[in-house]
C-alpha positions in Angstrom: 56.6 176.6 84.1 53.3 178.1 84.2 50.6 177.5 81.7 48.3 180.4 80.1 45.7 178.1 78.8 48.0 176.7 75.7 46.1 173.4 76.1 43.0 172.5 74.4 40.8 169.9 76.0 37.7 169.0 74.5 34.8 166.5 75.5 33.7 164.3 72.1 29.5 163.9 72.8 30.3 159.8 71.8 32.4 159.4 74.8 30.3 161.9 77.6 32.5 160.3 80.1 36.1 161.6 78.8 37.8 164.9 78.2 40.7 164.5 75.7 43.8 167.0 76.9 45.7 168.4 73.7 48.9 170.1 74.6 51.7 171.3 71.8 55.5 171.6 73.3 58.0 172.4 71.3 61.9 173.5 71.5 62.0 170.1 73.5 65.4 168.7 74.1 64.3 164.9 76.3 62.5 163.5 73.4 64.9 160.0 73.6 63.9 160.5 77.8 60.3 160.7 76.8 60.4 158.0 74.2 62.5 155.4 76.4 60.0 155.8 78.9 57.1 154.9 76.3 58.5 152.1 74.9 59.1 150.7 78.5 55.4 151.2 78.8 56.2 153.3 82.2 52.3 153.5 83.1 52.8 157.6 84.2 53.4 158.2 80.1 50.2 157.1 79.1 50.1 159.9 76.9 49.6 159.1 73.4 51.6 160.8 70.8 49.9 158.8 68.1 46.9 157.3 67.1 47.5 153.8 65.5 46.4 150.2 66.3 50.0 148.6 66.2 51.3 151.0 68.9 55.1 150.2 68.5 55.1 150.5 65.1 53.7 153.8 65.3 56.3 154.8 67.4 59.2 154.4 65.5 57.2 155.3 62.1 54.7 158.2 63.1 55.7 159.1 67.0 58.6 161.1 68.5 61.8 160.1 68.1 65.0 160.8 69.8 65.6 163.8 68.2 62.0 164.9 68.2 62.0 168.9 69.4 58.5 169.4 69.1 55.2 167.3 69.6 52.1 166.8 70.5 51.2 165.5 74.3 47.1 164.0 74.3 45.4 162.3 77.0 42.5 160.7 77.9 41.0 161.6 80.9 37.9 160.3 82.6 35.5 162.6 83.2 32.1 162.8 84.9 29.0 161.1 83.7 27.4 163.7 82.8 27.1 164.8 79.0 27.2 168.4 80.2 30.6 169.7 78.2 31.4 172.0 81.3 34.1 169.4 82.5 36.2 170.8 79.6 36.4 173.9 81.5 36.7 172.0 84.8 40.7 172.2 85.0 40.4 170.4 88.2 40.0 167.1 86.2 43.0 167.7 84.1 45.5 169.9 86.0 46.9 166.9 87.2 47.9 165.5 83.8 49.0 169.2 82.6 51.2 169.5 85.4 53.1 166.1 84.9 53.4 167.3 81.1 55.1 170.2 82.5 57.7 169.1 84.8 58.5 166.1 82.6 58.9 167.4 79.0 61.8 170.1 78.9 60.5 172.2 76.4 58.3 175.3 76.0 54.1 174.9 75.9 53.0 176.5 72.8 49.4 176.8 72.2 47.5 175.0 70.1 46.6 176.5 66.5 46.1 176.3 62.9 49.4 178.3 61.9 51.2 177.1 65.0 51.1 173.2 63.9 51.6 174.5 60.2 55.0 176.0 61.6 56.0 172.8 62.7 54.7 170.4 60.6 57.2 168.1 58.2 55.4 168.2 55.2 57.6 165.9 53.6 57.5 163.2 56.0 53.8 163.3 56.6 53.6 163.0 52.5 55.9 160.1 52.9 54.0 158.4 55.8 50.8 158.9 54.6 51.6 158.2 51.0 50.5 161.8 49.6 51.5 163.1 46.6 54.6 164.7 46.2 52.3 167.7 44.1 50.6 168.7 47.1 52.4 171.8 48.0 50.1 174.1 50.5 49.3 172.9 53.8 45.4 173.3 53.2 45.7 170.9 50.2 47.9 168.7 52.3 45.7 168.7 55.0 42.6 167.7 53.3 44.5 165.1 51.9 45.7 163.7 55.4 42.4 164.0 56.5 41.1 161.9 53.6 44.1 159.3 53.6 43.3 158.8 57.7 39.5 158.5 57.3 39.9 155.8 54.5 42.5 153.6 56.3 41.5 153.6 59.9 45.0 156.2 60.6 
């Protein structure tokens, strides 16, 4: 498959040294393939798919399950030690990781946006995780919310 810049990858000024690699896949169909291979802790999927300290837990609770068909793919790439934010546009540093995404997740690269992830969000079950209130009915309420809920309990 061949990517037309669906990825985001951003440099954070706190950590100069690292570009973070956002991809979105969805229509996926070797979610259990993907997962199995993260629970073994196969060292080529060190990918995260969540942000949480307990990282098993997070798995089964806020990561990809078997039946997963769309998700999220971020990585953490060393960069150069510069500050200079060029190496985001320097795919040469993060090809590599893109193309492994690629050839192992059998699904379809989507690119990253606002109405995108809105499409394929489970409002439900991130009211449920999170502990949101079941009022919260539009996504910009429920977002702020998240946003809140994650900035006051560490994720």
């Amino acid at each position: 498959m061949h990517t037309q810049d669906f990825e985001v990858v951003i440099k954070v000024p706190q950590f100069s040294n690292y570009l973070i690699l956002i991809s979105l896949f969805e229509d996926v169909n070797n979610a259990s393939e993907i997962r199995s291979q993260l629970l073994h802790g196969n060292p080529q999927y060190e990918y995260a798919f969540v942000d949480t300290t307990t990282i098993m837990d997070g798995l089964r609770r806020f990561g990809i399950s078997d039946n997963s068909r769309s998700f999220f793919a971020v990585k953490i790439i060393k960069g150069s030690t510069s500050s200079d934010k060029s190496d985001a546009g320097n795919r040469s540093l993060y090809q590599p990781y893109l193309d492994f995404l690629i050839e192992k997740v059998k699904g379809r690269q989507i690119q990253v946006a606002n109405l995108t992830i809105e499409k394929l969000s489970d409002f439900k079950v991130i009211k449920k995780n999170y502990k949101l209130s079941a009022s919260l009915i539009h996504p910009t309420q429920i977002n702020t919310a998240l946003i809140s809920a994650i900035s006051l309990r560490g994720a």
